[in-house]
Structure formats: structure tokens, C-alpha cells
C-alpha positions in Angstrom: -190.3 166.5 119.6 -186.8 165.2 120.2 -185.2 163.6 117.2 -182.2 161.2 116.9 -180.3 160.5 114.0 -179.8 157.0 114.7 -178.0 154.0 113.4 -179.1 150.5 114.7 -176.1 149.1 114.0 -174.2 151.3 117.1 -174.3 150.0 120.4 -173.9 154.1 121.5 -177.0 155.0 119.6 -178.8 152.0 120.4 -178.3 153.4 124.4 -178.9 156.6 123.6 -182.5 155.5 121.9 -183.2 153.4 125.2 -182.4 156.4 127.3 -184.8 159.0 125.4 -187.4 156.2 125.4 -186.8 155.8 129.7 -187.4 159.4 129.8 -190.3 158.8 128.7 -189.7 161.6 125.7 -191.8 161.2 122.1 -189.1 160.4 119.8 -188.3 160.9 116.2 -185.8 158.5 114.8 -183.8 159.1 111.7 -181.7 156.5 110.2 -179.4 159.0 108.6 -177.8 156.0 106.8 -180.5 155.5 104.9 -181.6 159.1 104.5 -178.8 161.1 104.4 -178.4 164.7 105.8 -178.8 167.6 103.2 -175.2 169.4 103.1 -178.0 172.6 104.0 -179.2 170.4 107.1 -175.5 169.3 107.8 -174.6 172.8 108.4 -177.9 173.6 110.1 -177.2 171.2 112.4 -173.4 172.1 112.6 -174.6 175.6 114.2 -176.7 173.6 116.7 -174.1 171.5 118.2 -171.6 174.9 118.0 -168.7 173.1 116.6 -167.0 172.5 113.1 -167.7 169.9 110.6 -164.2 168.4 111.3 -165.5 167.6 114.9 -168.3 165.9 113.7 -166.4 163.8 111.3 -165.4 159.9 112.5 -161.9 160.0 111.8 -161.2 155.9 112.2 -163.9 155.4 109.7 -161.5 153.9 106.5 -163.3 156.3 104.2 -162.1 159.0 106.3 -158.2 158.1 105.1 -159.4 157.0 102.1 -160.9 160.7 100.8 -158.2 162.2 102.6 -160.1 164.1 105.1 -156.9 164.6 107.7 -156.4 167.1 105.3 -156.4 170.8 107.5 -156.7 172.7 104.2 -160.5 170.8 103.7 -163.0 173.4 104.2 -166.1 173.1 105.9 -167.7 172.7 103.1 -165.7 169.9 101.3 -165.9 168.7 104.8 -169.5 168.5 104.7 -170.1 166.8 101.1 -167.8 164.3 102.5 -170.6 163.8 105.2 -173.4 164.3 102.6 -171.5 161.7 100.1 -170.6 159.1 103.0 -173.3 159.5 105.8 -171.2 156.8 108.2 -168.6 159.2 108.8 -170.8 161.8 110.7 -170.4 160.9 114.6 -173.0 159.3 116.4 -175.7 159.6 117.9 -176.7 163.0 117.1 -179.8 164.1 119.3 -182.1 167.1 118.6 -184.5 169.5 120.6 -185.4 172.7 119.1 -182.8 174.4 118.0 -180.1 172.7 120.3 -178.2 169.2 119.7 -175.5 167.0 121.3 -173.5 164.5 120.3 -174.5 161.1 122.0 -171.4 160.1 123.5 -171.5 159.7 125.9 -175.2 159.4 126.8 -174.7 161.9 129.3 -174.6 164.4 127.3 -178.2 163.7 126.0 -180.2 164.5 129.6 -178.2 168.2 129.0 -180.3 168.5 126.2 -183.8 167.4 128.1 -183.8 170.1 131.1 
């Protein structure tokens, strides 16, 4: 089963929901916002999508200045309980099948992930 860590709230989740659901694909949907990631399931899912946590990270979010996260000495893991602390900054959507993800954005990307 496909999964989406989803927020509502974002017009690019919202479309990449509508887009599972017109490929006709059973869907899982997270609201990571109110159940936050595990730092253990943020890096899981780091190795999925094959990139950093500083990719990941939504670096217009104010939190984002506000914990000083431009910061290149961060490591990943002060990275990640950053995510795990403040769930908004994590990019979204964030779609999952087995053991491979993609960020939503753009929606794209997604169908990738279905063939």
C-alpha cells in the first residue's frame, strides 16, 4: 500500500492525494502534523528518498531561522530532531511504496514511484 504523509492544509499535498486517488491506488494517509515521524522513521525514510536531512528540511518555514538550521555544522542528526521537534519543517508531500519515496513536488514525481 502506498502511503502519504500528508498535510490538509497544503495545496501540493492536497494534489498529490487527488492524484494517488485518480490512479486508482489504496492509500494510506498520515497527517505527520499530528503524528509526528520517529527521528528512527525520519532517517528510515531519509535512506528512501536517497538524500540528506538538510534536503528534506523547508528552509522558509520561520522556525527554520529561528533554531538556526542554516547552520552547515548541524548534523544529520540535530537535523532530524529539528524535524522530530517541529514536524512543519519536513517538505511536503512525502509519498511511500515499499521501500522507495519521493518528494511530492512536483506531483510528477509521484507516478515515478507507481511504475
Amino acid at each position: 500500500m502506498i502511503k502519504i504523509l500528508h498535510n490538509p492544509r497544503c495545496s501540493k499535498s492536497r494534489e498529490a492525494l487527488a492524484l494517488l486517488q485518480q490512479q486508482a491506488q489504496p492509500v494510506e494517509v498520515v497527517e505527520y502534523l499530528k503524528n509526528p515521524l520517529t527521528a528512527n522513521e525520519l532517517t528510515t525514510l531519509l535512506g528512501m528518498l536517497g538524500i540528506p536531512a538538510r534536503q528534506l528540511l523547508r528552509s522558509k518555514e520561520d522556525e527554520y531561522k529561528q533554531l538556526g538550521l542554516d547552520n552547515m555544522a548541524l548534523s544529520e542528526q540535530q537535523l532530524i530532531e529539528a524535524m522530530v521537534q517541529q514536524p512543519k519543517l519536513m517538505e511536503r508531500p512525502v509519498i511511500i511504496n515499499g521501500n522507495k519515496a519521493v518528494i511530492g513536488r512536483p506531483a510528477s514525481n509521484i507516478l515515478s514511484l507507481l511504475s
